[in-house]
Phi, psi and omega in degrees: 000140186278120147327124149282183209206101186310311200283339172235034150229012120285125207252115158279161160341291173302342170302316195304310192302306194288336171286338217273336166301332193285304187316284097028311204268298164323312202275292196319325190267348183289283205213136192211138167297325167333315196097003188236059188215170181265021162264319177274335161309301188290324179289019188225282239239041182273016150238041137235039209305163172194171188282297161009314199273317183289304187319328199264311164334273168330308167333292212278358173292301202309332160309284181301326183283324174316287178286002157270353163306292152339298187258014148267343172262008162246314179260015188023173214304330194279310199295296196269032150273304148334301174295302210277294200307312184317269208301314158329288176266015179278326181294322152314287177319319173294333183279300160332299260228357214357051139296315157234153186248174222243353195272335178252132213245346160289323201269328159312299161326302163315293168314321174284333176301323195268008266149298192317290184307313169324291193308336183264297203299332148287291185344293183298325208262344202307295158349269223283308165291320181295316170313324175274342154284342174215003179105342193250152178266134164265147200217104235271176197267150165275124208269000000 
């Protein structure tokens, strides 16, 4: 019988942060209210384009395809409706409860970027929380 090796099949506290930071870091360089993002960097310069510009694209595809991969092959279609639904009316909730308001439309943004993030970033650890919740290992299909 094969051993696992505990240390890469365990998530600690600081993994959950440094994932849900990659995530969060990922959505924040995709898009921002700032004005400081590669939607708004490439949306100022579209006639002048560059590799710099192709190259950073391809980075944040290559991100966003990691983590929605992830967090769809850990929480499936129904988890990330789920996931997506959790945030969404707690984001309702906040709002009714006028904890947020609906007027400043930077802070409104933000939030959702923050719900975006949220949603990939338990996605990518989700594998890694159920295991420490219940024991089980997940295991990808072998082809």
């Amino acid at each position: 019988m094969a051993k696992i090796n505990s240390s890469t099949t365990t998530l600690g506290w600081g993994g959950l942060i440094v994932r849900l930071l990659a995530a969060f870091v990922l959505v924040l360089a995709t898009y921002n209210p700032e004005g400081k993002s590669y939607y708004h960097w490439v949306s100022q310069n579209l006639d002048s384009p560059n590799a710099i510009m192709a190259f950073a694209g391809v980075a944040l595809l290559i991100g966003w395809a990691i983590f929605i991969r992830a967090t769809l092959r850990s929480l499936g279609v129904i988890g990330v409706a789920l996931t997506v639904a959790f945030f969404g009316t707690l984001g309702w909730f906040l709002i009714e409860q006028d904890i947020i308001s609906l007027n400043n439309i930077r802070v409104f943004t933000y939030i959702i970027l923050i719900m975006v993030s949220l949603v990939i970033g338990i996605g990518m650890s989700w594998s890694f929380i159920r295991r420490r919740m219940t024991g089980q290992l997940d295991v990808d299909d072998v082809d």
